[in-house]
N, C-alpha and C positions, 0 to 999 in steps of 0.2 A: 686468879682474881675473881673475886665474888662479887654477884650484883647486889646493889643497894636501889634505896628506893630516894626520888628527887628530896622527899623531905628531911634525909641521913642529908643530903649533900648542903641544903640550909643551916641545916644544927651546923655542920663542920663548917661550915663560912664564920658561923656565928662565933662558933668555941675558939677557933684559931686565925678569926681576922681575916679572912684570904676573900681579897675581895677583886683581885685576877683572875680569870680563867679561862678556857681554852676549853672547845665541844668537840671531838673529831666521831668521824662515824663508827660502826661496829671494828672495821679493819685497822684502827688506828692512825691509819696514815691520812687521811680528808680533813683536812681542819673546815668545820661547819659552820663557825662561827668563834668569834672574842669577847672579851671585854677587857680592855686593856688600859683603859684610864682610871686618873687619880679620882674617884667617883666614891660618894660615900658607902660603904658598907650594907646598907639597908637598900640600897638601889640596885647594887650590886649583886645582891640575891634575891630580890625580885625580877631583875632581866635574867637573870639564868634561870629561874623557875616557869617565865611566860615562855624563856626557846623552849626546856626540855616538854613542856606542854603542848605546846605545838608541833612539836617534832614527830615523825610518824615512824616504826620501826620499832623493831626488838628489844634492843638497849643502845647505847652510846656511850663514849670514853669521856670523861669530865677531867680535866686536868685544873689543879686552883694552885693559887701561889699568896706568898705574902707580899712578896714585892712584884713590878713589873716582871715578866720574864723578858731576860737579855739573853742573846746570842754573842760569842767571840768570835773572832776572827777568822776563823774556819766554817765559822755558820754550824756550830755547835749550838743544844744552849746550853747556857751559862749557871741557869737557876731550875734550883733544886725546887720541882712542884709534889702536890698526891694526886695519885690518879686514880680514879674508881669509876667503876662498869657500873651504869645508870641504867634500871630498868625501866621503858617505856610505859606505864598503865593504861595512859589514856592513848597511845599509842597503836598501831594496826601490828597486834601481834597472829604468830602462826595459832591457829585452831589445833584443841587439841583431839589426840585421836578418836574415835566413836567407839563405842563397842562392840566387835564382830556382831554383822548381821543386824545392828539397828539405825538408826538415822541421827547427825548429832544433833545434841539438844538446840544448838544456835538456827539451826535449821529447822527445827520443828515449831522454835517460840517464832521464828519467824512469819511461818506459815498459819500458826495461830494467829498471830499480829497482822495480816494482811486478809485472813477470812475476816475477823472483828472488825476490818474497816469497811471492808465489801456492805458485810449486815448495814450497817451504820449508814451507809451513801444510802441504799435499799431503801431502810427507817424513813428517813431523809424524805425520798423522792415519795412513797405512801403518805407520810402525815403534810407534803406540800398539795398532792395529789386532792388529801380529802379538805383539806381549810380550802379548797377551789370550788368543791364538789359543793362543800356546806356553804360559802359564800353566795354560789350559783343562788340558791334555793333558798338561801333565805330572803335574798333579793328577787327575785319572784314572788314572794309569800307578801313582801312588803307592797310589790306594786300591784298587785291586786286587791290586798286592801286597801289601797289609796286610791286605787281603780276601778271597783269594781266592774265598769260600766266595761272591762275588757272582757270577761266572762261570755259578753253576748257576741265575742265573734270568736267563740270554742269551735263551732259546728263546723267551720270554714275552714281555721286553722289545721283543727284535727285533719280533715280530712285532706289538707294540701299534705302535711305530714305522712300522715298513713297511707294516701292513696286510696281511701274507701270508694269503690266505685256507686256504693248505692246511693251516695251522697251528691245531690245535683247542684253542685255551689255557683251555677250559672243562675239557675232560679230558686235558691234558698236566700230570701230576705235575713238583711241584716238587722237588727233590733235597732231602733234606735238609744241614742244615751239617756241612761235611766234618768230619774227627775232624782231631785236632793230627797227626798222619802223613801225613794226605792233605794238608792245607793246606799244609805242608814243602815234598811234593811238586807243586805245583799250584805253589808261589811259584818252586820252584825250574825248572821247565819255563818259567813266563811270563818270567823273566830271561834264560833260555837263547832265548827268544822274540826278547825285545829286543833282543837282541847279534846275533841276526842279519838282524831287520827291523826297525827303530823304527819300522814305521808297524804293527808285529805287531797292535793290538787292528782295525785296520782291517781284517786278512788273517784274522785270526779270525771278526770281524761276515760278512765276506764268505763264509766256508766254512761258519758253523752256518747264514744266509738259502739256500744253496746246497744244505744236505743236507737243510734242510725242504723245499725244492721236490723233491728224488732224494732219497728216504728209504733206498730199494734200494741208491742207490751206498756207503752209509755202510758196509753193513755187508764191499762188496767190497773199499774202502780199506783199511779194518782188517786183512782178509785179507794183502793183502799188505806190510802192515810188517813 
């Protein structure tokens, strides 16, 4: 007996009405499932199309009839069905061989398909990493311009941060908050800042941690602007 495919065993419902049938497993002998009622035609091979889909294995025995199958008195039956060997497709069939000395392809697309995914989490967790990173820092950039008057307690913070011992944050006065003309001015430098370095509050932190270590240099900078 040769296998067929579930959509031969539709056509043959359809061509010859049989709209009984009987599933048993590979060995013949398991009945898997029925369908044994006066149920119209069209129903009748769409319930045998959603078992054989779901069914998992090699192939299966399809046994159909026109009428009910009956049994006699001996527990015979009585009625003459067709039977055909249904191949599984979407089914869990045997892999087949590899060829000496290489690996099979279902195993290589595999391990393709799970390095791809790896990437991808990776991707993932770097592009969450940096919309954190760029959030940070543009929200700093904002509340300093809205702030500025925070600038005047750099010298303090830095130095809690870094540790700079030259820095005497016991007796280094704190500024007080600018007046509305200085603040104008102060907003309007840190923009002039940003447009020519976006990484400016970094170039800042760099030159106040710079001028507490050279206190002497600050005042010769100034000299020459």
């Amino acid at each position: 007996m040769q296998y067929c495919k579930p959509e031969y065993i539709a056509e043959l419902q359809r061509d010859q009405e049989l709209k009984f049938w009987r599933i048993y497993d590979s060995s013949g002998k398991t009945e898997m499932n029925n369908q044994l009622q006066d149920i119209s035609l069209s129903n009748s091979i769409e319930l045998l199309q959603k078992d054989l889909e779901n069914t998992s294995g090699d192939y299966v025995i399809v046994k159909l009839y026109e009428k009910k199958p009956e049994r006699n008195s001996a527990g015979i039956a009585a009625t003459t069905g067709i039977s055909r060997k249904v191949s599984l497709q979407g089914g869990i069939s045997k892999a087949p061989a590899a060829y000496p000395g290489s690996a099979g392809l279902d195993l290589i697309l595999g391990l393709v398909e799970e390095k791809n995914k790896l990437n991808l989490e990776i991707l993932k967790l770097q592009l969450e990493q940096n919309q954190k990173e760029s959030s940070w820092k543009e929200q700093a950039i904002n509340l300093i311009r809205d702030k500025p008057e925070i600038l005047s307690m750099l010298p303090s913070l830095l130095s809690g941060i870094f540790g700079n011992k030259n820095v005497n944050t016991a007796s280094t006065p704190i500024a007080a908050p600018a007046t509305a003309p200085a603040q104008q001015r102060l907003k309007s430098t840190l923009d002039r800042f940003a447009a020519l370095d976006p990484e400016y509050i970094s170039t800042l932190e760099k030159m106040a941690a710079y001028f507490e270590e050279n206190p002497d240099k600050l005042p010769m900078m100034k000299a020459n602007l």
